[in-house]
C-alpha positions as CSV (number, residue, x, y, z in Angstrom):
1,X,-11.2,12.7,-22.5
2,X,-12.4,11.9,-25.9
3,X,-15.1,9.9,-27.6
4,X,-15.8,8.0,-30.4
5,X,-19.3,7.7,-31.0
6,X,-20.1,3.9,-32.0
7,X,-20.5,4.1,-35.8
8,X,-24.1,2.7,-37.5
9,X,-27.1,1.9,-36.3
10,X,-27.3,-0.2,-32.8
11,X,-28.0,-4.3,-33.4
12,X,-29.6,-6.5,-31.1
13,X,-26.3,-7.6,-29.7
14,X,-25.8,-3.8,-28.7
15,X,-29.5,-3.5,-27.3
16,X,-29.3,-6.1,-25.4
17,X,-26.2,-5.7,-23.9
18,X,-27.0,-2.3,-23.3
19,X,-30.5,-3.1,-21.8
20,X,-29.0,-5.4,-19.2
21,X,-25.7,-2.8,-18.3
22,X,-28.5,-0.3,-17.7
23,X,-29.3,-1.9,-14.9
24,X,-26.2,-3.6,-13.1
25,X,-23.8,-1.9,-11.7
26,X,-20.7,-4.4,-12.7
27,X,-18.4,-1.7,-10.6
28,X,-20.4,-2.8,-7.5
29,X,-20.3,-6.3,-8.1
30,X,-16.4,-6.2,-8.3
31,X,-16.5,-3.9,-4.9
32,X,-19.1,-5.5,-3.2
33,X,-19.2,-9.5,-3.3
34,X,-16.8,-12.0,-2.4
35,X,-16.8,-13.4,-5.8
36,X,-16.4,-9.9,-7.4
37,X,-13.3,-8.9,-4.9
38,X,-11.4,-12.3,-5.7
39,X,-12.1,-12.0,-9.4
40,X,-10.7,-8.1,-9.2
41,X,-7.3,-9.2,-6.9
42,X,-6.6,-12.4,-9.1
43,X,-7.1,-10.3,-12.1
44,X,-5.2,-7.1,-10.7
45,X,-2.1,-10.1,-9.6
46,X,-2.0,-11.5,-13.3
47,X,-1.8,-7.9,-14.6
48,X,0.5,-7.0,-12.1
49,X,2.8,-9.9,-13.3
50,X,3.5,-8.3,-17.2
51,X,2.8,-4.3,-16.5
52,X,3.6,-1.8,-14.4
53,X,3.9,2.1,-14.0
54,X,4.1,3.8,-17.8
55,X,2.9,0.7,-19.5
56,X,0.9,1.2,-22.5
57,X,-2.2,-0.9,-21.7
58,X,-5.6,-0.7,-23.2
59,X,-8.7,-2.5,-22.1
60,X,-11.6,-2.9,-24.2
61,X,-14.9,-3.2,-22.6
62,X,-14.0,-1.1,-19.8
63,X,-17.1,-0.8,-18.4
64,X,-17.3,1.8,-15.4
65,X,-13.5,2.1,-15.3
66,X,-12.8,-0.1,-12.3
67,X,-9.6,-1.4,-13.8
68,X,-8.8,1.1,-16.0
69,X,-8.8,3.8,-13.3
70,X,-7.7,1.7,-11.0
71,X,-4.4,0.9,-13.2
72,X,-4.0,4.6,-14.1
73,X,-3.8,5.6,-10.8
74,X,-0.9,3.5,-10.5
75,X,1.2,5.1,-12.9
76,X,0.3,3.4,-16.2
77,X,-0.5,4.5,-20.2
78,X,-4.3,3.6,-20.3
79,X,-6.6,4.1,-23.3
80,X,-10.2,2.4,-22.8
81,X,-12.7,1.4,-24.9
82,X,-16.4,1.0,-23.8
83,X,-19.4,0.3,-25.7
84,X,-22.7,0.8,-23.5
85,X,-23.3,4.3,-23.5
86,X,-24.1,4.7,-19.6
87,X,-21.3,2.5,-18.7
88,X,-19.1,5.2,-20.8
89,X,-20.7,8.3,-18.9
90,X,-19.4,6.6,-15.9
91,X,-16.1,5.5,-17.2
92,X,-15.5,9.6,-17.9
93,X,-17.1,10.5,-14.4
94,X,-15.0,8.0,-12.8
95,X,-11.6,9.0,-14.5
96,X,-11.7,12.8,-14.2
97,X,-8.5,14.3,-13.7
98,X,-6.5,11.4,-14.5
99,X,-4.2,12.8,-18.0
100,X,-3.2,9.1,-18.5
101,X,-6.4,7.5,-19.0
102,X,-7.9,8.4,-22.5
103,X,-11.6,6.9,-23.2
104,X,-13.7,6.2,-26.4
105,X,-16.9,4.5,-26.7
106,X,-16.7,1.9,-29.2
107,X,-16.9,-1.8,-30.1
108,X,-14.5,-4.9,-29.6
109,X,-14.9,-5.5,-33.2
110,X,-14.1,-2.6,-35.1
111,X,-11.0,-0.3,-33.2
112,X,-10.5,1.6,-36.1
113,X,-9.8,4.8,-34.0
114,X,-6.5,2.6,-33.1
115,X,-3.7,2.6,-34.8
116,X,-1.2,-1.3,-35.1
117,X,1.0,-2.1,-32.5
118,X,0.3,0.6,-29.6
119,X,-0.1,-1.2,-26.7
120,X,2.2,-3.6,-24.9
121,X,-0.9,-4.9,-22.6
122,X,-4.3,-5.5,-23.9
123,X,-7.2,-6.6,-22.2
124,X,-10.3,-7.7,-23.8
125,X,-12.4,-8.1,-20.2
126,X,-16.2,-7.6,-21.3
127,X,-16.5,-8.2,-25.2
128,X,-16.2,-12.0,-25.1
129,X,-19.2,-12.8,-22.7
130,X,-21.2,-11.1,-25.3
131,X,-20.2,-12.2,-29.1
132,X,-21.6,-15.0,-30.8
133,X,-21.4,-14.7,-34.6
134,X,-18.2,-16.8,-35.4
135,X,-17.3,-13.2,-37.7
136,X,-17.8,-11.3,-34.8
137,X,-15.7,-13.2,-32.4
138,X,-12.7,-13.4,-35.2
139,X,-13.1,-9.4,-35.4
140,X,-12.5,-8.8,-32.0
141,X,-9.5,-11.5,-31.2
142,X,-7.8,-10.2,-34.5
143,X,-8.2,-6.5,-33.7
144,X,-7.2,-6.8,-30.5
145,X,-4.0,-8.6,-31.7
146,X,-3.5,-6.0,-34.4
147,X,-3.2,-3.0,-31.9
148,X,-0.9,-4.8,-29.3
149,X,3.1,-4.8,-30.1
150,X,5.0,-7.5,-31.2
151,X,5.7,-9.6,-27.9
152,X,3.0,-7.7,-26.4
153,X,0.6,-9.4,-23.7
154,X,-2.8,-9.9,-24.5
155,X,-5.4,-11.3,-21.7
156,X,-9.4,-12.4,-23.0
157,X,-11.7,-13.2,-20.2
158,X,-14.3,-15.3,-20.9
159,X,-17.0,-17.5,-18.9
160,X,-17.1,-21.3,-18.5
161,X,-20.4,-22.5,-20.1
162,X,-20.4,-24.9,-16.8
163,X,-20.2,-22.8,-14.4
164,X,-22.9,-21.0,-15.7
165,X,-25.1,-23.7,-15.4
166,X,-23.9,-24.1,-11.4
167,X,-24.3,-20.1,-10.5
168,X,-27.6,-20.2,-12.2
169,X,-30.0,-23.2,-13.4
170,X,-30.2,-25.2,-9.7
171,X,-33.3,-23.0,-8.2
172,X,-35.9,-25.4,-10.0
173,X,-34.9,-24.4,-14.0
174,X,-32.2,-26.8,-14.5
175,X,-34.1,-27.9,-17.8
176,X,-34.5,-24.3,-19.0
177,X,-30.7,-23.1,-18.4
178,X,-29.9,-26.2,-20.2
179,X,-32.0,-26.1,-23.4
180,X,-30.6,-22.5,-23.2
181,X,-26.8,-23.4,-23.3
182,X,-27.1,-26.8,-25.0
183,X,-27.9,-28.4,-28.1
184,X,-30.2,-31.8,-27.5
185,X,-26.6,-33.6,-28.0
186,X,-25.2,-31.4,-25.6
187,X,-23.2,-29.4,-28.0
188,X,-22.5,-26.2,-27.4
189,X,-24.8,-22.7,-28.0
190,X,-24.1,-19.0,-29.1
191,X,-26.8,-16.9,-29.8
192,X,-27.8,-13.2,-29.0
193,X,-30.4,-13.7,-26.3
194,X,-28.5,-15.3,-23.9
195,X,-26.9,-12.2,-23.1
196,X,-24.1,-14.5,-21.4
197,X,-22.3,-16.6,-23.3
198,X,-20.4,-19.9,-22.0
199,X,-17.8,-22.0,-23.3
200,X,-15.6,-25.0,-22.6
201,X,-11.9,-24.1,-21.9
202,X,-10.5,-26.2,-25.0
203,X,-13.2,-25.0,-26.8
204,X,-12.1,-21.3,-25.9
205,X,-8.5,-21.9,-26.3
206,X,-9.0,-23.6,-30.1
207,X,-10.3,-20.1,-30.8
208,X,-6.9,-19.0,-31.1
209,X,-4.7,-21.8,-32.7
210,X,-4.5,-20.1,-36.1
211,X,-3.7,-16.6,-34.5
212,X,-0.4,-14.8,-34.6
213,X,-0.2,-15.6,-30.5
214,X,1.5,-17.7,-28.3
215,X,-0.5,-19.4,-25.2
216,X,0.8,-18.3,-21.9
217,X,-1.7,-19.8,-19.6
218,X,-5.6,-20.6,-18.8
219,X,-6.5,-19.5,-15.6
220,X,-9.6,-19.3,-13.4
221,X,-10.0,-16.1,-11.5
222,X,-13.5,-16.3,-9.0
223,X,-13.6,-19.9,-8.7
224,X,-17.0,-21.5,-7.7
225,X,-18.1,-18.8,-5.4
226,X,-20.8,-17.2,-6.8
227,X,-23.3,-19.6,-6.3
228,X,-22.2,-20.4,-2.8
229,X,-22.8,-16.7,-1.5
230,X,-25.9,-17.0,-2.0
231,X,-26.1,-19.4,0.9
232,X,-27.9,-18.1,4.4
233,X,-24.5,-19.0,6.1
234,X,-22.1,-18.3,3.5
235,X,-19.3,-15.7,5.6
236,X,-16.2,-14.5,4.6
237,X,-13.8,-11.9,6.8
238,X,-11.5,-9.4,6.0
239,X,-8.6,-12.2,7.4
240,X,-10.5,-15.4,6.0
241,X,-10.5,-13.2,2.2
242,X,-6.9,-12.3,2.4
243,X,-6.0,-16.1,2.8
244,X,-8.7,-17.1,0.5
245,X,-6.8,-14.5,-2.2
246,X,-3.8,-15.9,-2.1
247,X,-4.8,-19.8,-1.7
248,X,-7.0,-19.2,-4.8
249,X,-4.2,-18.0,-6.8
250,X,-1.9,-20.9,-6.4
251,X,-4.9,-23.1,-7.5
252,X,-6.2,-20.5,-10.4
253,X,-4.5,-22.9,-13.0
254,X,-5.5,-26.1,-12.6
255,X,-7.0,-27.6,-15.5
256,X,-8.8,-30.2,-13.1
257,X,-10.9,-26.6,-11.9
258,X,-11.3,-24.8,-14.9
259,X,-14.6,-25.6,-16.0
260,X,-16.0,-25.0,-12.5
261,X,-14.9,-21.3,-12.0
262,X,-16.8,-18.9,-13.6
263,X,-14.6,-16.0,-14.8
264,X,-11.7,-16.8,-16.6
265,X,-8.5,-15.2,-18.6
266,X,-6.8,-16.8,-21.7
267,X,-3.6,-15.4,-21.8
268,X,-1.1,-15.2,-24.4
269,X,1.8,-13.4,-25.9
270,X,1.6,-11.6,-29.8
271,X,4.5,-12.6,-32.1
């Protein structure tokens, strides 16, 4: 393994980021909970359909290494990039042994240790939630285009600003979570202390009409779970997920269901 120390002095983006990731294990939460598991197979399915054993792929904001090790154990060319320092310890930890997984710790926005058109699968699946400068967010779309080959595939998850409102504003703070996301003419907000960042799905997708890419598709990948485990009678079996998998995947793209699923990937071709 080897590792590329994040260059300058940390900003409050980093320290927060890296205040929260401290203290939630995201490996768990893709392991552990229904919403997590669906997210990680509809994810893993999408993947599946565009790479396969000894493709290049690179993911950037790896976290813990739950896809990255995951996909390196199944034959591929993986290089990850994480920027929370713990998450990175774990990212090594978790990928010892595995020759084909390379990991640095650095930032969506500056993959200077990368060299153009390396990879024929990128995936940008942390980085988004948390940029909000529009300089920042250019960065990291236009680096992660610059490393991937021409006709390369390139996947950006990213959070619907709705459903962040369902999963977490109706226990009594619905004013709060809204004068949090929203402008008083319900436009719209960025800004570093919301550690989360939501958008609308056009509003996500114009982010990339004067890029060198071609739109593929807008898919959902959780759905509106999240808030419903948290119900006293919300069950789910081993049987009832398996069906749930594959019912949720031939639904993930509907436009009409976009807004209401939390997790989401924009995915597109480089030309």
């Amino acid at each position: 393994m080897e590792e590329m120390m994040v260059r300058g002095k940390e900003n409050k983006r980093e320290e927060i980021i890296s205040s929260f990731y401290n203290e939630y294990s995201e490996a768990e939460r893709l392991e552990r909970s229904i919403h997590g598991r669906l997210e990680f197979a509809t994810t893993m399915n999408y993947i599946h359909r565009y790479a396969g054993k000894g493709t290049k792929v690179l993911e950037i904001g790896a976290a813990t290494g739950r896809y990255s090790v995951a996909l390196a154990k199944e034959g591929m060319d993986v290089t990850s990039i994480e920027l929370v320092k713990s998450n990175y310890d774990m990212l090594l930890e978790n990928s010892k042994g595995l020759e084909n997984l390379r990991a640095y710790q650095g930032d969506a926005i500056d993959l200077g240790m990368l060299k153009d058109n390396s990879f024929e699968l990128t995936l940008v699946f942390g980085p988004m939630y948390h940029l909000y400068e529009s300089s920042d967010i250019n960065k990291a779309i236009d680096e992660a285009i610059r490393v991937t080959k021409k006709d390369g595939i390139i996947m950006f998850a990213f959070i619907s600003v709705f459903a962040i409102m369902y999963s977490n504003y109706f226990t009594g703070n619905w004013a709060y979570g809204q004068d949090e996301n929203f402008t008083e003419d319900y436009r719209i907000k960025h800004f570093k202390e919301q550690l989360f960042t939501g958008y609308d799905i056009t509003e996500f997708e114009d982010l990339f009409t004067s890029k060198n890419v071609q739109w593929i598709t807008t898919t959902g990948v959780d759905g509106l779970i999240e808030p419903l485990e948290r119900r006293d009678d919300f069950a789910v079996s081993d049987k009832d997920f398996e069906a749930l998998s594959k019912w949720y995947l031939a639904f993930s793209e509907k436009r009409e269901l976009l807004g209401n699923t939390n997790h989401l990937l924009y995915i597109c071709k480089k030309k």
